[in-house]
C-alpha positions as CSV (number, residue, x, y, z in Angstrom):
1,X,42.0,-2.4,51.6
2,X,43.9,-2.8,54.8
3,X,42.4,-6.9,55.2
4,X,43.1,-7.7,51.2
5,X,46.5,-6.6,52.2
6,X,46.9,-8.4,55.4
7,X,45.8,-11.7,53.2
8,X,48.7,-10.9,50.7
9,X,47.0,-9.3,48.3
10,X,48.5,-6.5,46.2
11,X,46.3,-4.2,45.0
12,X,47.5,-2.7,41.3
13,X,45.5,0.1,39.4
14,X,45.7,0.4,35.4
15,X,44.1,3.5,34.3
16,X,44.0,4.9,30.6
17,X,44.1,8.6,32.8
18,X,47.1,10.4,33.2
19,X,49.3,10.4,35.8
20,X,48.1,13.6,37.0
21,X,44.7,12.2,37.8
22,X,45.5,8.6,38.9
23,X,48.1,9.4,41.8
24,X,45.4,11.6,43.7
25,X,42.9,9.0,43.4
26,X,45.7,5.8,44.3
27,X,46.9,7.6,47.4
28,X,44.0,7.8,50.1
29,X,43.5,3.8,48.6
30,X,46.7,2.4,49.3
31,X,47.2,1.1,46.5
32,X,50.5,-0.4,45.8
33,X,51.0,-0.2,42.5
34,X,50.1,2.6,39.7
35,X,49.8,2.4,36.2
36,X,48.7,5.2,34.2
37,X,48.4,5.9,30.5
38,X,47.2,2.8,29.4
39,X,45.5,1.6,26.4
40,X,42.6,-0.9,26.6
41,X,45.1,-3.5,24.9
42,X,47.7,-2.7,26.9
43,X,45.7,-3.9,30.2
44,X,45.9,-7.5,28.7
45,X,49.5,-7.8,28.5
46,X,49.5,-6.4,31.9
47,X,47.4,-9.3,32.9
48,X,49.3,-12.0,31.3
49,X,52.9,-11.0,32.5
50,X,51.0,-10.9,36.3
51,X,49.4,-14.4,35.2
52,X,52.8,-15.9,34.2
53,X,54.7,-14.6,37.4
54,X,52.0,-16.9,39.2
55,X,49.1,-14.3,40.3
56,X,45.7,-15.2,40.7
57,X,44.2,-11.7,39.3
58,X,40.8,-10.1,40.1
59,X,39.6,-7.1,37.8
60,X,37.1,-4.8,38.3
61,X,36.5,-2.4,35.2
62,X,33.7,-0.3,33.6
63,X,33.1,-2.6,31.2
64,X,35.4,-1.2,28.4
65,X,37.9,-4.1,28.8
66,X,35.8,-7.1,28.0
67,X,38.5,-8.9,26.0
68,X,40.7,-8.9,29.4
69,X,38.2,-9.4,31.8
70,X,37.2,-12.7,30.5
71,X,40.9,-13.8,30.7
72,X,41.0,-13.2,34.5
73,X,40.1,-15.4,37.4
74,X,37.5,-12.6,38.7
75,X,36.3,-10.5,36.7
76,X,33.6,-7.5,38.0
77,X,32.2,-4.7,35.2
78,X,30.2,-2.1,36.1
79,X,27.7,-1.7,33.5
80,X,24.9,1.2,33.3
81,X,21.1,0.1,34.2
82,X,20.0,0.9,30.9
83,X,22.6,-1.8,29.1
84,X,22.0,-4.5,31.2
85,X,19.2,-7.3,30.3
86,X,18.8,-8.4,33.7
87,X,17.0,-6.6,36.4
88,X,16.9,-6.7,40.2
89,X,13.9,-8.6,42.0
90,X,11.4,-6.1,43.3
């Protein structure tokens, strides 16, 4: 975290969990921004005002938020073994 922050890079969390359980997760990461609470539509707009303030933005996500991930520059989902078509080589 310490060299994406070096490069400039601010590292921003939206999670639909509480506040409660986000800030104990955040902390050891460094992260510099928290946003708990939100919806799966919400993470969108999120995207967009960050977009129109001149951001590049990467997303990594469980897969939930495919609507938003497409709209970002990188966009990683973690989907279980058992969705996914393609399997790793031997």
């Amino acid at each position: 975290m310490e060299i994406l922050r070096d490069e400039g890079i601010r590292l921003i969390m939206l999670t639909g969990d509480n506040e409660r359980t986000a800030r104990p997760v955040a902390q050891p990461l460094g992260l510099d921004e928290v946003h708990a609470g939100v919806l799966p539509q919400d993470n969108r707009a999120i995207v967009q005002q960050l977009q129109q303030q001149g951001h590049i933005v990467a997303m990594a996500d469980a897969g939930v938020n495919a609507p938003t991930l497409a709209q970002v520059a990188v966009g990683i989902a973690r989907v279980p073994a058992t969705m996914s078509r393609w399997k790793a080589p031997a």
